[in-house]
PDB file of N, CA, C and O in Angstrom:
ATOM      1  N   UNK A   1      -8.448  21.025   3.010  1.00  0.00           N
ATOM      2  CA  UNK A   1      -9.286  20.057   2.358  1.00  0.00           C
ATOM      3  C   UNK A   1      -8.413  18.868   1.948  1.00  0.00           C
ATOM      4  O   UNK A   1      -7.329  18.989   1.376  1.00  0.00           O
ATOM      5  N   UNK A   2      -8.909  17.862   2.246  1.00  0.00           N
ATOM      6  CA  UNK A   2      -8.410  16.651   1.844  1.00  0.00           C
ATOM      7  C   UNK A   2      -8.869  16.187   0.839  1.00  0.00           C
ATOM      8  O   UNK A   2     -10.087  16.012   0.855  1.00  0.00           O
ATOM      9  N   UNK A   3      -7.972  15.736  -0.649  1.00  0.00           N
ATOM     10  CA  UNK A   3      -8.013  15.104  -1.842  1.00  0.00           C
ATOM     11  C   UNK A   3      -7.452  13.686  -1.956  1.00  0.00           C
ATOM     12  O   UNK A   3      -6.335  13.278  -1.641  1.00  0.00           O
ATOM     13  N   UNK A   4      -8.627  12.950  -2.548  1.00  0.00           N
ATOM     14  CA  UNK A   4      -7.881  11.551  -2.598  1.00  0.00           C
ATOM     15  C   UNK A   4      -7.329  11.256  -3.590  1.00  0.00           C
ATOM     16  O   UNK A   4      -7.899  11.200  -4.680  1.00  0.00           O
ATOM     17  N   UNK A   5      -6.004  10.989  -3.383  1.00  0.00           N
ATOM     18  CA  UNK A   5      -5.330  10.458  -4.523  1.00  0.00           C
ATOM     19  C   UNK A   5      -5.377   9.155  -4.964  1.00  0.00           C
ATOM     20  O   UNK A   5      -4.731   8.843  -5.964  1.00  0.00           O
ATOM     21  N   UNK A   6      -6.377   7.940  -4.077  1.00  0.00           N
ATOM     22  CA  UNK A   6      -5.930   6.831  -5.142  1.00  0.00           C
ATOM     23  C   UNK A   6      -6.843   6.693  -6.561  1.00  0.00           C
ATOM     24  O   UNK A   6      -8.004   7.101  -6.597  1.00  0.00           O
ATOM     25  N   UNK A   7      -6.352   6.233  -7.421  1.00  0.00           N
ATOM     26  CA  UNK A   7      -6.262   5.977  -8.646  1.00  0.00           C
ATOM     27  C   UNK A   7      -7.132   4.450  -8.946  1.00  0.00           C
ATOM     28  O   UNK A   7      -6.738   3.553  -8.201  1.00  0.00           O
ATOM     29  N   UNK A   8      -8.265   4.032  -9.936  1.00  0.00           N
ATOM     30  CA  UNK A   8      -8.821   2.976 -10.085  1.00  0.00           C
ATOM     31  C   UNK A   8      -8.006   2.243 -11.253  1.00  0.00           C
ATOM     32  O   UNK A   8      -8.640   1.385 -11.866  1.00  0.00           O
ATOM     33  N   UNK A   9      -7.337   2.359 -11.446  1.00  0.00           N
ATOM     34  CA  UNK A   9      -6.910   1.242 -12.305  1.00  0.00           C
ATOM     35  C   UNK A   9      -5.576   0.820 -12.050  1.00  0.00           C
ATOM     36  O   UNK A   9      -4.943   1.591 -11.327  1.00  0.00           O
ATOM     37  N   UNK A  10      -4.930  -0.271 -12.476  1.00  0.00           N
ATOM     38  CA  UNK A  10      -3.735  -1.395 -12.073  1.00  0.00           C
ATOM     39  C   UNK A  10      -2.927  -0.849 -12.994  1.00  0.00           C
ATOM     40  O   UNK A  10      -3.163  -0.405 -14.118  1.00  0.00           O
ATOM     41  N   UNK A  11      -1.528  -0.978 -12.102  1.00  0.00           N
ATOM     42  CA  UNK A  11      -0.392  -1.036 -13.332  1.00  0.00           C
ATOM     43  C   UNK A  11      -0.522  -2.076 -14.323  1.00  0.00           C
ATOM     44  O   UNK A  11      -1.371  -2.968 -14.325  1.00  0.00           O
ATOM     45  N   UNK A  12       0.451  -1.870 -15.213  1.00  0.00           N
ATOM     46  CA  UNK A  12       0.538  -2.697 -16.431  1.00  0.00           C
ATOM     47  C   UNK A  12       0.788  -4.159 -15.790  1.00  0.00           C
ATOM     48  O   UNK A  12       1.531  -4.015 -14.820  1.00  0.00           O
ATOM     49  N   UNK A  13       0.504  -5.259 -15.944  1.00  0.00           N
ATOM     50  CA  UNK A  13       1.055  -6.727 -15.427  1.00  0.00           C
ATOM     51  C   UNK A  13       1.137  -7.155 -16.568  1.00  0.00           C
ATOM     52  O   UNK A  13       0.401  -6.841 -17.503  1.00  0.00           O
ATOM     53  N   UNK A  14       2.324  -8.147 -16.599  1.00  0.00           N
ATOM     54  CA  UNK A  14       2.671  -8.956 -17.929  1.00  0.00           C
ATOM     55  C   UNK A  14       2.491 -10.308 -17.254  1.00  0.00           C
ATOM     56  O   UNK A  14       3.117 -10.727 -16.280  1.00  0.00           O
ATOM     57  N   UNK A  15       1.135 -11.168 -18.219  1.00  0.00           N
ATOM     58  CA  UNK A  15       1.453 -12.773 -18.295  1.00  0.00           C
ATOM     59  C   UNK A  15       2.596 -13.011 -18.477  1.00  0.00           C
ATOM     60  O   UNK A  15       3.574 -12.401 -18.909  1.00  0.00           O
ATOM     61  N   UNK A  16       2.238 -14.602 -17.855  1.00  0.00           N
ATOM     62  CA  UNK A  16       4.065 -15.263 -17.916  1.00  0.00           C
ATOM     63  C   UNK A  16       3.815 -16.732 -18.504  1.00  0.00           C
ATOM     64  O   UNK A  16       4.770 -17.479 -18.721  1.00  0.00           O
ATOM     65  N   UNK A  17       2.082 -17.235 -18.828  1.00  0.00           N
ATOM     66  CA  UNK A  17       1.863 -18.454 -19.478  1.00  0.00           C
ATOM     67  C   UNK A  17       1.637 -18.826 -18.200  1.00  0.00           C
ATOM     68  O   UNK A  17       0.420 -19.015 -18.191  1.00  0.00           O
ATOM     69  N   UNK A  18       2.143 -19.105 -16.849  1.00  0.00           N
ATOM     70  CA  UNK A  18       1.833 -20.072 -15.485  1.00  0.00           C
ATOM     71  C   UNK A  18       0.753 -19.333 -14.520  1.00  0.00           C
ATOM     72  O   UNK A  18      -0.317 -19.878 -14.252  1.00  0.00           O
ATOM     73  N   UNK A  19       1.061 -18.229 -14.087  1.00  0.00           N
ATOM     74  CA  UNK A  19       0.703 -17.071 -13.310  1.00  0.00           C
ATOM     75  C   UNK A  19      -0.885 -16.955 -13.134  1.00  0.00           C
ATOM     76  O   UNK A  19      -1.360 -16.307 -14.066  1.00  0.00           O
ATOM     77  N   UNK A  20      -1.948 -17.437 -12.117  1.00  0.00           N
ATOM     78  CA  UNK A  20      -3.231 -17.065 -12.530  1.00  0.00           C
ATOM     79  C   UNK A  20      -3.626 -15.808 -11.819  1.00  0.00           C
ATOM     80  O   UNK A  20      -4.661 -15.245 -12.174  1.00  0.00           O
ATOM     81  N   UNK A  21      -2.758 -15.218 -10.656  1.00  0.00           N
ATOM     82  CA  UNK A  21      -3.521 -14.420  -9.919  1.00  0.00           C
ATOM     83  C   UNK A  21      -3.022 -13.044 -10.184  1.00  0.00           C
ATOM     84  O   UNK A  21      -1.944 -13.072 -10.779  1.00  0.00           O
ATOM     85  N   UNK A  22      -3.403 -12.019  -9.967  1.00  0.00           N
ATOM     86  CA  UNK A  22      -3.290 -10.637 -10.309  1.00  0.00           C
ATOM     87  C   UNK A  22      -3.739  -9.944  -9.483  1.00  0.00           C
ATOM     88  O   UNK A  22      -4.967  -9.955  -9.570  1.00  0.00           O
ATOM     89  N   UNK A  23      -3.205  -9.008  -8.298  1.00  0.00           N
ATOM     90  CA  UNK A  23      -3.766  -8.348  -7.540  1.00  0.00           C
ATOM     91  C   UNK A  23      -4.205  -6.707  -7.774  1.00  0.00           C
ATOM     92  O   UNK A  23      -3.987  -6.140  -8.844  1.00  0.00           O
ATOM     93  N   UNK A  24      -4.609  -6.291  -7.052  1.00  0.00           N
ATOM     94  CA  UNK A  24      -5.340  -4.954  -7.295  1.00  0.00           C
ATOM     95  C   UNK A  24      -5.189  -4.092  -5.740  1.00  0.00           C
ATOM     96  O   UNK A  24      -5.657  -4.284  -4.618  1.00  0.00           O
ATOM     97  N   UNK A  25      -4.357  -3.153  -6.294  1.00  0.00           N
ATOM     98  CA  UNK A  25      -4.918  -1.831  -4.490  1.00  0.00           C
ATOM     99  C   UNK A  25      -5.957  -1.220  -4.336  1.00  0.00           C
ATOM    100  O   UNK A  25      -6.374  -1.037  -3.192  1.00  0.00           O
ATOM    101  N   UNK A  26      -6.683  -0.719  -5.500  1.00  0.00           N
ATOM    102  CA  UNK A  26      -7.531  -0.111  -5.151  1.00  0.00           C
ATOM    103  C   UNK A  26      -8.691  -0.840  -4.285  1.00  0.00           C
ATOM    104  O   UNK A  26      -8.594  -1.961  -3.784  1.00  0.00           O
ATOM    105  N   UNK A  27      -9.910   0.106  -4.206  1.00  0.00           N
ATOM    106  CA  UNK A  27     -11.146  -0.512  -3.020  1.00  0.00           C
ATOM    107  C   UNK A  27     -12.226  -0.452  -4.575  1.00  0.00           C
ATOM    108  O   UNK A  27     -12.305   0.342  -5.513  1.00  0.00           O
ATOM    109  N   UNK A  28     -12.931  -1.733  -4.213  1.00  0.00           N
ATOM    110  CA  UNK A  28     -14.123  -1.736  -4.573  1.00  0.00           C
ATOM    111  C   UNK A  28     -15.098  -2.622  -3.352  1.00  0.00           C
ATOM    112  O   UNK A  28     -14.537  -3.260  -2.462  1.00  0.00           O
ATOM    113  N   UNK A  29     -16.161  -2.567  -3.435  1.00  0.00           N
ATOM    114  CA  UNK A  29     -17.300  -2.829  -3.130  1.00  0.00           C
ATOM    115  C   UNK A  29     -18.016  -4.544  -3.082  1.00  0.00           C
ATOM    116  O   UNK A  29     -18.340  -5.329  -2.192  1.00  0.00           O
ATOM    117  N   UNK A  30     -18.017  -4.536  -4.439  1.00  0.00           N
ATOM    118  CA  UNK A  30     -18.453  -5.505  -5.289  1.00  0.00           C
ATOM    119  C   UNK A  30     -17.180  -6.528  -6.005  1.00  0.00           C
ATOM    120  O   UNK A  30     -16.053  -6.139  -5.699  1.00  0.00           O
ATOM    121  N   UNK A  31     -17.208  -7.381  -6.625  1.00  0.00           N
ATOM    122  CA  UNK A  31     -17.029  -8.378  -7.302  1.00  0.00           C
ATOM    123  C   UNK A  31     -16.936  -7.591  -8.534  1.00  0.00           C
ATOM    124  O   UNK A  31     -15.853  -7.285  -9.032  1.00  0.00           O
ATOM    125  N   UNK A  32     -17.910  -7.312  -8.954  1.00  0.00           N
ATOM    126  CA  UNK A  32     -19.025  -6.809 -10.314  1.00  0.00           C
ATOM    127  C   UNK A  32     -18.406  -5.551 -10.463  1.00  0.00           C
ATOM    128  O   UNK A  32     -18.672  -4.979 -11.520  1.00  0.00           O
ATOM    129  N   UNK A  33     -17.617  -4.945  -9.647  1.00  0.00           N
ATOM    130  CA  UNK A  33     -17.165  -3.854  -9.665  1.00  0.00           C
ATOM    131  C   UNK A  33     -15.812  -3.497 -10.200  1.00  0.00           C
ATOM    132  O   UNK A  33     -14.979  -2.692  -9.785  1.00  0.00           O
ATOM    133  N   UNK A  34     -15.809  -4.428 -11.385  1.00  0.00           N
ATOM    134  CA  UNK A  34     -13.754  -4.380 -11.870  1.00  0.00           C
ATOM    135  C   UNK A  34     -14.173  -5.071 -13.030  1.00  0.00           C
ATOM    136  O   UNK A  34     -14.947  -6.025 -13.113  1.00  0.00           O
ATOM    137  N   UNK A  35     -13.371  -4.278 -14.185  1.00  0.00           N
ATOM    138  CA  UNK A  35     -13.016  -4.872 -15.395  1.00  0.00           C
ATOM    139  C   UNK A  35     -11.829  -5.060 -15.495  1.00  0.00           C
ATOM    140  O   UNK A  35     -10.966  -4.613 -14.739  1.00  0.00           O
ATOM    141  N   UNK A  36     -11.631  -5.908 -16.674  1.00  0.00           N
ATOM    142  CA  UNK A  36     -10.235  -6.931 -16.451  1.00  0.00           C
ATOM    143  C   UNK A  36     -10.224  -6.695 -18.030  1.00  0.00           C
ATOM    144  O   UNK A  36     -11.162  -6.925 -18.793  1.00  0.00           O
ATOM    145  N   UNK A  37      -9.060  -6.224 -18.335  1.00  0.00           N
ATOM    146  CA  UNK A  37      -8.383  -5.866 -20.145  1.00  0.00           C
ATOM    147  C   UNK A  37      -6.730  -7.083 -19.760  1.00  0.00           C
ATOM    148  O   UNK A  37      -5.962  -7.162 -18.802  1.00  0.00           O
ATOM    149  N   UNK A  38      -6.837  -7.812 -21.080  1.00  0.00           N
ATOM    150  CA  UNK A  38      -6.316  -8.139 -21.267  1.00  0.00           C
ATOM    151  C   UNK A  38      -6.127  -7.943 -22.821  1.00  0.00           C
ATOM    152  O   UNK A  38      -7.017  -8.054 -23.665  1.00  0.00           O
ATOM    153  N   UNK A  39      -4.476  -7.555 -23.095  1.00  0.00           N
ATOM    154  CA  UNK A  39      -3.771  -6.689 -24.236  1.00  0.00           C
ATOM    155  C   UNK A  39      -5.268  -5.957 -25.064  1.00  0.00           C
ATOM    156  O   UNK A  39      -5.707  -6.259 -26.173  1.00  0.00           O
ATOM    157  N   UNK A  40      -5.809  -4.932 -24.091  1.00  0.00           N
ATOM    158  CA  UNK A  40      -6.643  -4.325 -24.452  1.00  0.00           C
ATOM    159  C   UNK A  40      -8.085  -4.307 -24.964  1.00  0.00           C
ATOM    160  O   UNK A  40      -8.879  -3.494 -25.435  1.00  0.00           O
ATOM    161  N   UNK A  41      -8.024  -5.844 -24.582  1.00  0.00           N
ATOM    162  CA  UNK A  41      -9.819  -6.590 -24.711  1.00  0.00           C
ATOM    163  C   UNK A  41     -10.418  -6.695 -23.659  1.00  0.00           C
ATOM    164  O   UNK A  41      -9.969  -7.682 -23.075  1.00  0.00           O
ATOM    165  N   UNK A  42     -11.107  -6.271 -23.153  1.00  0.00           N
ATOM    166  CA  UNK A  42     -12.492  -6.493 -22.114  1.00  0.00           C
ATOM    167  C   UNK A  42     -12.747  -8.199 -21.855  1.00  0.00           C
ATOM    168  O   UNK A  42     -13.243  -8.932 -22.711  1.00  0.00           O
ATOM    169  N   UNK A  43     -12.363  -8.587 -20.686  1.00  0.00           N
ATOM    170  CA  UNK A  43     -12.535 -10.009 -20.659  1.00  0.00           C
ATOM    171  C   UNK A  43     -13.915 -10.447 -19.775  1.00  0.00           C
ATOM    172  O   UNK A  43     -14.185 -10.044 -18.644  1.00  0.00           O
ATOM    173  N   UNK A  44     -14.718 -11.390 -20.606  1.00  0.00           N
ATOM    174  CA  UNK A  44     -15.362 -11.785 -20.208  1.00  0.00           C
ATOM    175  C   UNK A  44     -15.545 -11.940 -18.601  1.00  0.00           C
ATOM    176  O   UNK A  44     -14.836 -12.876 -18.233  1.00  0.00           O
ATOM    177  N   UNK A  45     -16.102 -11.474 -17.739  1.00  0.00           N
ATOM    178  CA  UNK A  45     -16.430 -12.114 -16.237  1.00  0.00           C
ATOM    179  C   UNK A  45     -16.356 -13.340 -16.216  1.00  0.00           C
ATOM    180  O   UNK A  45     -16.133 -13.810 -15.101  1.00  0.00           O
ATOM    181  N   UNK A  46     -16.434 -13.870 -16.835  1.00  0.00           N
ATOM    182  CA  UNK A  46     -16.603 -15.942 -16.679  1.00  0.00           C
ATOM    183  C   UNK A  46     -15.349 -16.191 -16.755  1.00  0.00           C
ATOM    184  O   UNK A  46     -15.087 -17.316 -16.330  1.00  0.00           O
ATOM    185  N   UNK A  47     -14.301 -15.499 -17.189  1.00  0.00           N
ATOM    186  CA  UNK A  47     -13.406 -16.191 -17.189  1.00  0.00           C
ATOM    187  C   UNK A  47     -11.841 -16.039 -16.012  1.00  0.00           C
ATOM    188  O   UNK A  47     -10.625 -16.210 -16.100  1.00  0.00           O
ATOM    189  N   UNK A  48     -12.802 -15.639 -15.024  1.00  0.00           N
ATOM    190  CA  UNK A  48     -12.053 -14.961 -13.600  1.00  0.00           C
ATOM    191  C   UNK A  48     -13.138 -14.728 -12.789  1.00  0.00           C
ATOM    192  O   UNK A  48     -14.342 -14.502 -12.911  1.00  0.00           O
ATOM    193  N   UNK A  49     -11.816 -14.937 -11.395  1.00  0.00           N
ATOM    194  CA  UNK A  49     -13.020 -14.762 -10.518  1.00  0.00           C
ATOM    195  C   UNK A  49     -12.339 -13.648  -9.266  1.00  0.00           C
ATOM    196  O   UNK A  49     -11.110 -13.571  -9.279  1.00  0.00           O
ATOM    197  N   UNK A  50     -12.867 -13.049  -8.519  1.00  0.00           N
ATOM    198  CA  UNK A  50     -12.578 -12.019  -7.764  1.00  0.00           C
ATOM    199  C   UNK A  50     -13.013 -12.140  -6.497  1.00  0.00           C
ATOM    200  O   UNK A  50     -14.172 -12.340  -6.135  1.00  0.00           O
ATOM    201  N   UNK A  51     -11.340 -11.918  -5.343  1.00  0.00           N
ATOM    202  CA  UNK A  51     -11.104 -12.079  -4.211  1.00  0.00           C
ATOM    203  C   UNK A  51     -11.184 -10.775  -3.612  1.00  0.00           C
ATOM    204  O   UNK A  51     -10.355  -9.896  -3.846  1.00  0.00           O
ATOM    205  N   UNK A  52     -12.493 -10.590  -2.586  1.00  0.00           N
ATOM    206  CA  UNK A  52     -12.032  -8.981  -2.393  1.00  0.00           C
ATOM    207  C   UNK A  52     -11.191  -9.734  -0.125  1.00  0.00           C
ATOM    208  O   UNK A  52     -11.479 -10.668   0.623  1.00  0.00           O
ATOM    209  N   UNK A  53     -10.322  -8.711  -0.084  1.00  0.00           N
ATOM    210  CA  UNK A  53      -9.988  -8.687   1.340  1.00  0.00           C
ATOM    211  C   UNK A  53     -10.743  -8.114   2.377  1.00  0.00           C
ATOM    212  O   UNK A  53     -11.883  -7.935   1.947  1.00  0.00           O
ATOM    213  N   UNK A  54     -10.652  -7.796   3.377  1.00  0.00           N
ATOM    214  CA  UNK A  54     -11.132  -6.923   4.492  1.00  0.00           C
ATOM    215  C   UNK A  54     -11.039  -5.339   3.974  1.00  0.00           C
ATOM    216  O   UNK A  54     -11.904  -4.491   4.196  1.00  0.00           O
ATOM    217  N   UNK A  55      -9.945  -5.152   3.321  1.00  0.00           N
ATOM    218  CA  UNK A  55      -9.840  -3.742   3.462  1.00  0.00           C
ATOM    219  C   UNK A  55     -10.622  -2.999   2.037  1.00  0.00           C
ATOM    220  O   UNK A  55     -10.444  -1.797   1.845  1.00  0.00           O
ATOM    221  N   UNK A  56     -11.330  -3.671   1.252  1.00  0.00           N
ATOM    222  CA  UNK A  56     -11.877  -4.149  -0.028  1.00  0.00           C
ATOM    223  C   UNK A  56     -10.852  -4.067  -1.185  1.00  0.00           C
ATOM    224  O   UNK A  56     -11.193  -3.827  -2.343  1.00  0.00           O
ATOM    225  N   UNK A  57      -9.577  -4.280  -0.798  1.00  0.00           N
ATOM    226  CA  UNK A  57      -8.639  -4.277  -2.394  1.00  0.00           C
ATOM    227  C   UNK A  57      -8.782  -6.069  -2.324  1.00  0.00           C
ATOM    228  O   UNK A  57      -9.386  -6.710  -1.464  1.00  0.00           O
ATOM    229  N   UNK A  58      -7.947  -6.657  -3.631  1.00  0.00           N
ATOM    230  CA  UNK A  58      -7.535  -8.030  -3.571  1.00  0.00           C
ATOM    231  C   UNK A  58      -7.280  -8.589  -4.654  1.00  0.00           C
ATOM    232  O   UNK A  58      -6.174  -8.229  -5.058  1.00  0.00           O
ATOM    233  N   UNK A  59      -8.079  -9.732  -5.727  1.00  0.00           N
ATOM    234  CA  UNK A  59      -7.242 -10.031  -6.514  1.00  0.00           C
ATOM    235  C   UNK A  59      -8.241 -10.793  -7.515  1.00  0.00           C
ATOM    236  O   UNK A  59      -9.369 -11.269  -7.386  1.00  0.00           O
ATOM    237  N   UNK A  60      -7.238 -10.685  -8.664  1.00  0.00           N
ATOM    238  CA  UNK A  60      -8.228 -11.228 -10.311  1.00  0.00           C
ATOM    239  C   UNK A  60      -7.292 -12.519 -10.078  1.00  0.00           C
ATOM    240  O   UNK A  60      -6.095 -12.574  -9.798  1.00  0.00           O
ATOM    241  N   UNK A  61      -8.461 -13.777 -10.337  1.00  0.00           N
ATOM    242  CA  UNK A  61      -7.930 -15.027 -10.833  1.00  0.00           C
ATOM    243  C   UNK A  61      -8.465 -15.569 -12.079  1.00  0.00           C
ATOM    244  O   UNK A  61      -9.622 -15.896 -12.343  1.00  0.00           O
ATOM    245  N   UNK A  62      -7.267 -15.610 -12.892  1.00  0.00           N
ATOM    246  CA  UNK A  62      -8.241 -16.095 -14.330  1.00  0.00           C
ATOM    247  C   UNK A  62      -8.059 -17.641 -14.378  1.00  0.00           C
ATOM    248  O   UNK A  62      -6.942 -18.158 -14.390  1.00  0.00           O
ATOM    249  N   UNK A  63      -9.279 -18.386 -14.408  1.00  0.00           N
ATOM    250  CA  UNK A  63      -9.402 -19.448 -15.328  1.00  0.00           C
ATOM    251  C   UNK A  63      -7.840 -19.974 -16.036  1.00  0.00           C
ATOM    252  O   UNK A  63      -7.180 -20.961 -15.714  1.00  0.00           O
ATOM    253  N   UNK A  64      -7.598 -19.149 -16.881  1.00  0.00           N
ATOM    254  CA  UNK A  64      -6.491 -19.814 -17.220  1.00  0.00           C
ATOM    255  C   UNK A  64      -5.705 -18.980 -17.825  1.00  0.00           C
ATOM    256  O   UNK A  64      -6.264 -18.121 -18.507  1.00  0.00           O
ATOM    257  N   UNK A  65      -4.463 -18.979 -17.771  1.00  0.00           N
ATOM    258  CA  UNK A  65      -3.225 -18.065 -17.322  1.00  0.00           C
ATOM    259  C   UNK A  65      -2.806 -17.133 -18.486  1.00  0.00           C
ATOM    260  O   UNK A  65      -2.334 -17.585 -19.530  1.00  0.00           O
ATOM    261  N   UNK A  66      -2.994 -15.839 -18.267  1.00  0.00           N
ATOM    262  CA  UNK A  66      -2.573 -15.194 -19.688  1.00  0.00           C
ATOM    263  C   UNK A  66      -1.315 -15.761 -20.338  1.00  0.00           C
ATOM    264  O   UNK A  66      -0.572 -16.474 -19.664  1.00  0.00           O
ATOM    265  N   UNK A  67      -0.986 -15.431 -21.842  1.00  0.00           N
ATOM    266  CA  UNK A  67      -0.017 -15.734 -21.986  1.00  0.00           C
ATOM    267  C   UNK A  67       1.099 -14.619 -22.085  1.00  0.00           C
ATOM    268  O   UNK A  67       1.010 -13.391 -22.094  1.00  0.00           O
ATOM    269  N   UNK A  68       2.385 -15.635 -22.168  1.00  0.00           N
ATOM    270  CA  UNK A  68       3.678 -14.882 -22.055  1.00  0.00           C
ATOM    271  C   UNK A  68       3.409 -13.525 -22.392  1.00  0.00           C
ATOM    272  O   UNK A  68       2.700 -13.500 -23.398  1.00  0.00           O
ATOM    273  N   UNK A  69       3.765 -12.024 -21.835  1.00  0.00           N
ATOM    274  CA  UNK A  69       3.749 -11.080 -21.879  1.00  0.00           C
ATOM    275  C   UNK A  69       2.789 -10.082 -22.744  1.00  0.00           C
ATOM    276  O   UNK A  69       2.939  -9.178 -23.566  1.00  0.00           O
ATOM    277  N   UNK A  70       1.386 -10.972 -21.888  1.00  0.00           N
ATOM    278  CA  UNK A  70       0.148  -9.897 -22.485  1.00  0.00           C
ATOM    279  C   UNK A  70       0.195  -9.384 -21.156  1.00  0.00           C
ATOM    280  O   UNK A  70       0.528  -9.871 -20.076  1.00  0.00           O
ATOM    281  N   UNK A  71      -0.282  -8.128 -21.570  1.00  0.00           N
ATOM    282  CA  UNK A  71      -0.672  -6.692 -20.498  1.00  0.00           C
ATOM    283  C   UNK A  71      -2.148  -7.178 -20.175  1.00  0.00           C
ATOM    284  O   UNK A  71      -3.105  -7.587 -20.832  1.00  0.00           O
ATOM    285  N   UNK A  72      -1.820  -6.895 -18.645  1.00  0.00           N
ATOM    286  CA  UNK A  72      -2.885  -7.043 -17.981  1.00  0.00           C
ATOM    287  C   UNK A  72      -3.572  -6.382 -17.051  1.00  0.00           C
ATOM    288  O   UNK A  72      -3.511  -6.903 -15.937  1.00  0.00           O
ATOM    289  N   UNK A  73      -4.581  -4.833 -17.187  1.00  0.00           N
ATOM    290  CA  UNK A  73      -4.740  -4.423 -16.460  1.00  0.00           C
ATOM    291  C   UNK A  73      -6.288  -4.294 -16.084  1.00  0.00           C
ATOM    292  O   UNK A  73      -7.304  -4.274 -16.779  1.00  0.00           O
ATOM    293  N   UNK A  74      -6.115  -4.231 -15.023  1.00  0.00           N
ATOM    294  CA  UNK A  74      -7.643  -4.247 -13.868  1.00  0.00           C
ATOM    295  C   UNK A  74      -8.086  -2.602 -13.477  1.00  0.00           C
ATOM    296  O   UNK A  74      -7.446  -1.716 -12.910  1.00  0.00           O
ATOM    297  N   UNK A  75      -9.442  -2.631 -14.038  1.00  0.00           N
ATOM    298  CA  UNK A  75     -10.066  -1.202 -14.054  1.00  0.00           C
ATOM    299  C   UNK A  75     -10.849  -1.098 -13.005  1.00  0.00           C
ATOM    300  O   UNK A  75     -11.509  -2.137 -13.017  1.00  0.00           O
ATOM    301  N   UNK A  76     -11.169  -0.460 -12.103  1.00  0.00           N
ATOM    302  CA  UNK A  76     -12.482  -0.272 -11.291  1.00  0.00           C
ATOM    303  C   UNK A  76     -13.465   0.558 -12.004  1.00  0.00           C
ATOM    304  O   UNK A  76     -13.135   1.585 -12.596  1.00  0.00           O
ATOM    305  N   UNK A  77     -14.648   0.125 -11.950  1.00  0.00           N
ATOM    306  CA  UNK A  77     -15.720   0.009 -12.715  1.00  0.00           C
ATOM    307  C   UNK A  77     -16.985  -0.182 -11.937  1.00  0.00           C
ATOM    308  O   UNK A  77     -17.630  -1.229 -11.980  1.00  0.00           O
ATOM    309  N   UNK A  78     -17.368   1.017 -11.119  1.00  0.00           N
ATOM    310  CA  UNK A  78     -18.459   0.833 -10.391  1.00  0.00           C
ATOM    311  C   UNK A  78     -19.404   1.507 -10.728  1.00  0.00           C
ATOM    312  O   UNK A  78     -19.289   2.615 -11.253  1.00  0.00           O
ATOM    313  N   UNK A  79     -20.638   0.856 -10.441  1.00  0.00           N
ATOM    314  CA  UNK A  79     -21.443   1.092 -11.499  1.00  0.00           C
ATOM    315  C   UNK A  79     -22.677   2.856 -10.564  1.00  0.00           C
ATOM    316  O   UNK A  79     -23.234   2.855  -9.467  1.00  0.00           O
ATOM    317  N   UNK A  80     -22.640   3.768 -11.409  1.00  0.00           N
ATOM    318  CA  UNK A  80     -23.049   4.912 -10.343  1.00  0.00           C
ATOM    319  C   UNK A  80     -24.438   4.912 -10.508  1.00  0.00           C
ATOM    320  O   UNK A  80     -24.816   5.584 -11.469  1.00  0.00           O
ATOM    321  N   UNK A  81     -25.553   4.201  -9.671  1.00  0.00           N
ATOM    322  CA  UNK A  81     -26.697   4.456  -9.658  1.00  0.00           C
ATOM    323  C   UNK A  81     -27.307   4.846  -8.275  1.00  0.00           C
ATOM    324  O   UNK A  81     -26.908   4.266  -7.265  1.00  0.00           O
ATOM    325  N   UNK A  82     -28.018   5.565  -8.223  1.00  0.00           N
ATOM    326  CA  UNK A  82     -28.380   5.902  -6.757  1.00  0.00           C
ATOM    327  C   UNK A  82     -30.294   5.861  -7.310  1.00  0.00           C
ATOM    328  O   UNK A  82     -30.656   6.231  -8.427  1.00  0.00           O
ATOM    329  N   UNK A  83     -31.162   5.379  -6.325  1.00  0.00           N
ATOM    330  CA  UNK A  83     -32.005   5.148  -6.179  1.00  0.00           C
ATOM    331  C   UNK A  83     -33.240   6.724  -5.596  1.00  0.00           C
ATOM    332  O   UNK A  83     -33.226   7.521  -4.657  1.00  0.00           O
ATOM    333  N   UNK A  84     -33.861   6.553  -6.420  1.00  0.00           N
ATOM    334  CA  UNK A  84     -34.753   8.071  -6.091  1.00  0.00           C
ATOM    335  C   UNK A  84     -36.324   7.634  -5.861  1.00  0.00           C
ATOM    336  O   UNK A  84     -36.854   6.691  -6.449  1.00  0.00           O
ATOM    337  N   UNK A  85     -37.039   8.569  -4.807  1.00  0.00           N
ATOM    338  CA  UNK A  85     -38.048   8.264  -4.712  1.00  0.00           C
ATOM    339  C   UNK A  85     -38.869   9.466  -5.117  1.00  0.00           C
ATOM    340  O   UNK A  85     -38.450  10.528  -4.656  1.00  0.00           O
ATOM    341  N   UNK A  86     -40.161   9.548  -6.029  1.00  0.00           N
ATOM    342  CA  UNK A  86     -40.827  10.478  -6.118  1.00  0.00           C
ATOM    343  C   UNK A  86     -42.508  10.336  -6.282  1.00  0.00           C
ATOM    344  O   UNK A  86     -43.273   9.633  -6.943  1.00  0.00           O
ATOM    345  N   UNK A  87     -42.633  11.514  -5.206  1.00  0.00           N
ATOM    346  CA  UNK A  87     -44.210  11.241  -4.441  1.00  0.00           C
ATOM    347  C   UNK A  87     -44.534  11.821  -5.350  1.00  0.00           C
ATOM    348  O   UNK A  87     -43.791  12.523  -6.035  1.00  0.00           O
ATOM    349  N   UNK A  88     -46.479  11.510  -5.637  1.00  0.00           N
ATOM    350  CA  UNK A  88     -47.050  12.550  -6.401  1.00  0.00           C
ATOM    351  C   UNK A  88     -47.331  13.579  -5.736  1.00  0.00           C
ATOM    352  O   UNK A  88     -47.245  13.381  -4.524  1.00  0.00           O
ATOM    353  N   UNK A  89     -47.628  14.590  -6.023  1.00  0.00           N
ATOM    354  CA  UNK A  89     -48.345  16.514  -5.644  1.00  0.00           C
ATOM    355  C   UNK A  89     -49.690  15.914  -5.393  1.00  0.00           C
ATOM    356  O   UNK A  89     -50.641  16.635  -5.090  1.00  0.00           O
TER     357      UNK A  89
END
């Protein structure tokens, strides 16, 4: 049996004050599908925007540049709804 080992969330990244982009390995889907903590606050979606690649990993761009050595990590955050249909008897 095969187990997947990758992991949804980013190493630690430290702002540097210049720096806007922040990449991510894992796969998501969506855009909508990643939260972004910065030194442990939930950042607004408006204030970044999200590059996914071909292979669906890629990258957080914020608006404007954390500062000098806040932690910055990127969560995957997909949202689990699956759609059901039910007939009446």
């Amino acid at each position: 049996m095969t187990i997947n080992t990758q992991t949804g969330i980013s190493v630690v990244m430290l702002g540097d004050g210049v720096n806007l982009v922040f990449p991510f390995g894992f796969k998501i889907a969506t855009a909508s599908e990643i939260d972004v903590y910065v030194d442990g606050q939930l950042i607004d979606e408006t204030a970044y925007t999200v590059s996914l690649s071909l292979d669906w990993t890629g990258s957080v761009t914020f608006d404007t540049a954390p500062v000098v050595d806040a932690e910055v990590v990127l969560v995957s955050a997909p949202a689990f709804v699956q759609s059901s249909e039910h007939l009446r008897q």
